[in-house]
C-alpha positions as CSV (number, residue, x, y, z in Angstrom):
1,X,72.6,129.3,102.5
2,X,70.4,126.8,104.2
3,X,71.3,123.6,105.6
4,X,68.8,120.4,106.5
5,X,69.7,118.6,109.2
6,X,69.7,114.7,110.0
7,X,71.5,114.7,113.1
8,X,71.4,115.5,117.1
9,X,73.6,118.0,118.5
10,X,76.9,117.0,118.3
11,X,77.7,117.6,122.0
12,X,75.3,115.7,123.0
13,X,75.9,112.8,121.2
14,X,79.2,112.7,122.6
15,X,78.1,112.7,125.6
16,X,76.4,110.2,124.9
17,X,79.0,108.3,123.6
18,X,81.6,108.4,126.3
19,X,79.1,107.8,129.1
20,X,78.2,104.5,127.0
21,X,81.7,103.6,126.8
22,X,82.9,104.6,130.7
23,X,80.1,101.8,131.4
24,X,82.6,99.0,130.0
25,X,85.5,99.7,131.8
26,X,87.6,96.3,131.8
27,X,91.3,96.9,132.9
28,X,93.9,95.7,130.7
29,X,96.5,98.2,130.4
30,X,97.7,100.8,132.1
31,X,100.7,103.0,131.6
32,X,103.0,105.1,134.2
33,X,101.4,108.3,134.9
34,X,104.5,110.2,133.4
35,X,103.4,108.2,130.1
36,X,100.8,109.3,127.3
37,X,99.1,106.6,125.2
38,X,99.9,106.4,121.8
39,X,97.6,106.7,118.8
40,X,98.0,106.6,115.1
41,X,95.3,107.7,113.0
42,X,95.9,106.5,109.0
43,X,93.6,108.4,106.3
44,X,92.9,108.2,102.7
45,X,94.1,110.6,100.4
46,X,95.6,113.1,102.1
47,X,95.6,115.8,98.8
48,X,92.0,115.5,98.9
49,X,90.2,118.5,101.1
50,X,87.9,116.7,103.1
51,X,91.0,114.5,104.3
52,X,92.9,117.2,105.0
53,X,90.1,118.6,107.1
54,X,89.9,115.1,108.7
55,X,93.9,115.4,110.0
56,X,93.2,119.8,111.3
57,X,90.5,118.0,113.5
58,X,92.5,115.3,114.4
59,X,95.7,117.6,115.4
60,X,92.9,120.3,117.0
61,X,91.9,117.1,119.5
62,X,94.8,116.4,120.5
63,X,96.2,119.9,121.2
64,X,93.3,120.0,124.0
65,X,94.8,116.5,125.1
66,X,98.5,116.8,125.0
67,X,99.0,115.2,128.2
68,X,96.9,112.5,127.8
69,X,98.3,111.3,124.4
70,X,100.8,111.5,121.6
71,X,98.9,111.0,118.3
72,X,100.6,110.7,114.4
73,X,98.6,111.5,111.7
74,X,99.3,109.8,108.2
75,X,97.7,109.1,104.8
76,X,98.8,108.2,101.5
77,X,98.4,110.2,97.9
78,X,96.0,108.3,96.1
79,X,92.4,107.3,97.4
80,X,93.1,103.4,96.8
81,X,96.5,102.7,97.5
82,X,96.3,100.1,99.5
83,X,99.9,98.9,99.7
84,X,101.1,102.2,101.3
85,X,98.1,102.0,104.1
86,X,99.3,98.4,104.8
87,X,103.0,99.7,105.5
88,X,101.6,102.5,107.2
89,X,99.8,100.1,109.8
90,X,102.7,98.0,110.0
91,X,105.1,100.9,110.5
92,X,102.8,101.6,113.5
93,X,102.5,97.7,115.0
94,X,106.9,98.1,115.3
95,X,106.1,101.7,116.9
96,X,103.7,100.1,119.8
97,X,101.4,102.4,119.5
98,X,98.8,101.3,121.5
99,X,95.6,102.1,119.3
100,X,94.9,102.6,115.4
101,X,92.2,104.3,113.8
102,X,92.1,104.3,109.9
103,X,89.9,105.3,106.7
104,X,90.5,102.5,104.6
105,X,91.5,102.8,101.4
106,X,89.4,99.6,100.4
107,X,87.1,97.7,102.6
108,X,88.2,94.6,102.2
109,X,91.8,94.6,101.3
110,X,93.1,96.2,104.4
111,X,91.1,93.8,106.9
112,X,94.5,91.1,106.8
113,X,97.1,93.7,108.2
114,X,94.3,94.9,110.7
115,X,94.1,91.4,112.2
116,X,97.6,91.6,112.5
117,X,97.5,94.7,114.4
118,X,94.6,93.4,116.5
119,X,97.2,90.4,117.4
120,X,99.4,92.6,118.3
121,X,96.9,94.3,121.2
122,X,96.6,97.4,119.3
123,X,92.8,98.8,119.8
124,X,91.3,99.3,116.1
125,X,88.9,101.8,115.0
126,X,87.5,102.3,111.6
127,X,86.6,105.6,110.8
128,X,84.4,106.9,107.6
129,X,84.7,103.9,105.3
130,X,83.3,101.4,106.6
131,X,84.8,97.7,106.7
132,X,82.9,95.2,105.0
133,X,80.5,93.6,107.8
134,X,80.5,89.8,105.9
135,X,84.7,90.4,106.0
136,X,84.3,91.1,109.5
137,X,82.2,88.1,110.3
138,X,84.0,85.5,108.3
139,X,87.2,86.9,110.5
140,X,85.4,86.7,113.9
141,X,86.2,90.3,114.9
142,X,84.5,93.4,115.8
143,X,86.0,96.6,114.8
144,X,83.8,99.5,115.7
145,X,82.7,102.2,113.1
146,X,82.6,105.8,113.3
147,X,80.8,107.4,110.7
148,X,77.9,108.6,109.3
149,X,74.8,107.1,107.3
150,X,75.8,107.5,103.9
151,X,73.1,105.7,102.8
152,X,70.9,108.4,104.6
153,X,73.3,111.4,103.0
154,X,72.9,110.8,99.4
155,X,69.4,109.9,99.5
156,X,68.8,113.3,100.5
157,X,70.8,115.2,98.3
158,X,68.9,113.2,95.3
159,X,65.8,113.9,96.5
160,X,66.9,117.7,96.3
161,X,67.9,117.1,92.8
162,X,64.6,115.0,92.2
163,X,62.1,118.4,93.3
164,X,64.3,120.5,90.5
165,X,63.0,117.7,87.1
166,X,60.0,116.9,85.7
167,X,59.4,113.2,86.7
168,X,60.8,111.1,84.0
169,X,64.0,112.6,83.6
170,X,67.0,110.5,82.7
171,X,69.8,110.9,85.7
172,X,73.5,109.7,86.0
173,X,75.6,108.5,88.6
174,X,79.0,109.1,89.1
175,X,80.4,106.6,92.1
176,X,83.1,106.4,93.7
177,X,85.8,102.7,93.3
178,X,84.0,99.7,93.4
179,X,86.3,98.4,96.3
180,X,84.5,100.9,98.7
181,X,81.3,100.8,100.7
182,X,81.1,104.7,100.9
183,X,81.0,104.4,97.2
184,X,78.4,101.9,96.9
185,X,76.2,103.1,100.3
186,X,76.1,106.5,98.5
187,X,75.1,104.9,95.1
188,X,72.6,103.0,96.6
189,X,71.1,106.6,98.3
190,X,71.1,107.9,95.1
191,X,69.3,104.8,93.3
192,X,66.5,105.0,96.0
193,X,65.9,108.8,95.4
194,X,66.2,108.0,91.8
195,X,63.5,105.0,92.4
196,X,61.3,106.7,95.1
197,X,60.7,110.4,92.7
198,X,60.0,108.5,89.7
199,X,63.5,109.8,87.9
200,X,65.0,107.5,85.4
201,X,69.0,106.1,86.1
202,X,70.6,106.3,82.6
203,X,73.8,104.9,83.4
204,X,76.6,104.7,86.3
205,X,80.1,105.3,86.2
206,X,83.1,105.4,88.2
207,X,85.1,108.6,88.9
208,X,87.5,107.2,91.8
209,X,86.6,110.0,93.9
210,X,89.3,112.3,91.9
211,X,88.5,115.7,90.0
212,X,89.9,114.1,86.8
213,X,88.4,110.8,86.6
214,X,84.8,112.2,87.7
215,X,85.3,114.9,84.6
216,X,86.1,111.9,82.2
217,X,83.0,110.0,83.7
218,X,81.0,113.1,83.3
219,X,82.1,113.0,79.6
220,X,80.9,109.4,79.0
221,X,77.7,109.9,80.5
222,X,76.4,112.6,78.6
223,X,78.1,110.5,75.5
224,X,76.3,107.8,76.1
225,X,73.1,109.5,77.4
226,X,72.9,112.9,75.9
227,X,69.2,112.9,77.6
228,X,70.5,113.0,80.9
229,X,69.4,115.9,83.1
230,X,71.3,115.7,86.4
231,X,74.7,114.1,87.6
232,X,74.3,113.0,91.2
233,X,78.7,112.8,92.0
234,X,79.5,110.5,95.1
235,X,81.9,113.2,96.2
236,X,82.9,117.0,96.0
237,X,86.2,116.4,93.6
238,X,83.8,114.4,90.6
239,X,81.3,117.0,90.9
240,X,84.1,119.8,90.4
241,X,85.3,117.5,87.4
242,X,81.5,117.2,85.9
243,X,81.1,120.8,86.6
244,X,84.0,121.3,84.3
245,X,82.8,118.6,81.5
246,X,79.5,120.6,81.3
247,X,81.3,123.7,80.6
248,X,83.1,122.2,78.1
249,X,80.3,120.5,76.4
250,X,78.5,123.9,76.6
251,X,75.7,122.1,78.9
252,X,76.0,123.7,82.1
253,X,72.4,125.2,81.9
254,X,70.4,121.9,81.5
255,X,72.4,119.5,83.3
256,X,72.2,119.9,87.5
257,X,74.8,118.5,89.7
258,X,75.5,117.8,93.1
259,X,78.2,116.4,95.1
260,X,78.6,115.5,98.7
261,X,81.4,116.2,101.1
262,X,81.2,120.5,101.6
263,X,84.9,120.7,100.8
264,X,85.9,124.3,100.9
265,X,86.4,124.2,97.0
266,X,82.6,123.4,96.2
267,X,81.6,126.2,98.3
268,X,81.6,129.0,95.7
269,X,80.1,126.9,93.1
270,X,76.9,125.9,95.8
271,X,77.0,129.9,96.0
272,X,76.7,130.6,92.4
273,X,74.0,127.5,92.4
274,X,76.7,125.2,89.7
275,X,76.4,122.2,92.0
276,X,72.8,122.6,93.3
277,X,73.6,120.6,96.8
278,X,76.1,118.7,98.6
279,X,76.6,116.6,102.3
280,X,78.8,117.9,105.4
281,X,79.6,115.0,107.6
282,X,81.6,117.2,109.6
283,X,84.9,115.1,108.9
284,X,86.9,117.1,111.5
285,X,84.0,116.2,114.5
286,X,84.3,112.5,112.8
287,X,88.3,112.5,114.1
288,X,87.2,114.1,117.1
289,X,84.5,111.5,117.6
290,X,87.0,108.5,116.9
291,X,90.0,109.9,119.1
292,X,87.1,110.2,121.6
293,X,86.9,106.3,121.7
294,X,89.9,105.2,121.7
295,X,90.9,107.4,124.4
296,X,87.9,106.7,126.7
297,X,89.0,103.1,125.9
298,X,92.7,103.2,126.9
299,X,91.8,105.2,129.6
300,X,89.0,103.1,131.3
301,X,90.6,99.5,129.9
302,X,87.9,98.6,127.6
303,X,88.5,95.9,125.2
304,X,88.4,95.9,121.2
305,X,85.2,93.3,121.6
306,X,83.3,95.6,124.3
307,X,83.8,98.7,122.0
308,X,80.6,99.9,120.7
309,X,79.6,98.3,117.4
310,X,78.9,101.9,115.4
311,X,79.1,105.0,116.3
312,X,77.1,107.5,113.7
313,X,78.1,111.0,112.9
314,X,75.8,113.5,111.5
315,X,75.3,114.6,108.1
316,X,74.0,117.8,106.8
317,X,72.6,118.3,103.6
318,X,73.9,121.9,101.7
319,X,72.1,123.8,99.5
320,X,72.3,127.4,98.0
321,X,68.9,128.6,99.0
């Protein structure tokens, strides 16, 4: 297997980073030395693979820097339960932790309970969903992003898929919730791949990011488009579910699919050539690259408002040849 590459090395990059943010050293808190920051780090789904990947790297980091901090790593069992994330970042406001870095569950929804944790003097880091930037505005806070282009991932993988089909051929999209900008920054990839190789969008639906609801989507599509040729899925879990619908509908031979995440379960199926390509963005260097920040910060004193705007993490497209 093959993989084409839109990033820098990742050490480098982090070098990068930290000397960028050792330059804005501000002091504003400091703790005994017999003391270790504290940092809670809240995730989506945490059933989900690429989650669950997210936390190992998470824990990894901070087994290299047990003396430098005490980190707790929580999620919640759906991908858009935001009431849960909302306790979760209250529960850590009453523990004083002294920084927060999160996945949304919705872009939007979650910004009110992060002011509140601002207010409180936590640092705040948004990590791989991205907040929405006009919420952000209207608010009159900056909460820096570490993540990758997603934009940049999924126009890749469906210009892969667009090389495979005669120009012309009818594609769908599976998405993930409408509340989330990965969802519609990897849509909007897919749309200008679609656009740019002359395919032809037949129709979009929602899968949620789960296995289940990207099989049902999978099911509509072709219902309502029996034309359609290829199934670009906005992550690994609908592509397993389209996968499945294809093999149900017998169509597994003329319909392509791709996914993007790398979770270990799409592996074998890139291997066997089922989902033709997916994205790794590295969601264990994307912790790393978040605990990175808020550290340097604590350590150095920098404020929420001089932390960097974005930090971007590679991604990698995935391919069986």
């Amino acid at each position: 297997m093959t993989a084409h590459s839109a990033k820098v090395g990742l050490d480098q990059r982090r070098g990068l980073l930290l000397a960028a943010l050792g330059a804005l050293a501000a002091p504003h808190l400091a703790l005994a030395s017999s003391e270790r920051f504290k940092v809670a780090l809240i995730l989506k789904a945490m059933r989900n693979e690429f989650f669950m990947l997210m936390g190992e790297g998470a824990r990894a980091h901070q087994a290299r820097r047990k003396s430098d901090y005490e980190l707790t790593v929580e999620g919640i069992d759906g991908e858009t339960d935001v009431a849960t994330q909302e306790r979760l970042v209250a529960k850590a406001i009453e523990r004083r932790v002294q920084a927060l870095v999160i996945v949304p569950a919705d872009s939007n929804a979650l910004l009110p309970v992060l002011l509140k944790a601002l207010k409180a003097g936590l640092l705040v880091v948004n990590l791989d969903n991205k907040l929405d930037d006009r919420a952000l505005t209207t608010a009159g806070v900056s909460i820096p992003f570490v993540g990758p282009s997603n934009f940049l991932g999924s126009r890749t993988v469906g210009e892969h898929v667009a090389k495979q089909l005669p120009r012309g051929s009818a594609v769908g999209i599976i998405e993930g919730p409408p509340g989330s900008i990965n969802a519609k920054s990897r849509s909007d990839g897919f749309r200008a791949a679609i656009s740019a190789t002359g395919l032809r969008l037949a129709a979009v639906r929602s899968g949620f990011w789960t296995r289940e609801l990207g099989h049902a989507a999978a099911l509509e599509l072709l219902r309502l488009a029996p034309d359609i040729k290829a199934l670009m899925c906005g992550n690994d879990n609908m592509a397993l579910g389209a996968v499945q619908a294809l093999k149900e509908l017998k169509r597994s031979a003329d319909v392509l699919v791709s996914g993007y995440d790398n979770i270990p379960s799409i592996r074998p199926l890139i291997a066997q050539g089922a989902v033709v390509a997916t994205v790794d963005q590295f969601p264990a260097k994307q912790a790393e690259y978040a605990l990175d920040v808020v550290l340097k910060a604590l350590q150095t004193g920098t404020r929420q408002a001089e932390l960097p705007n974005i930090i971007q993490s590679p991604v990698q497209l995935v391919t069986r040849t």
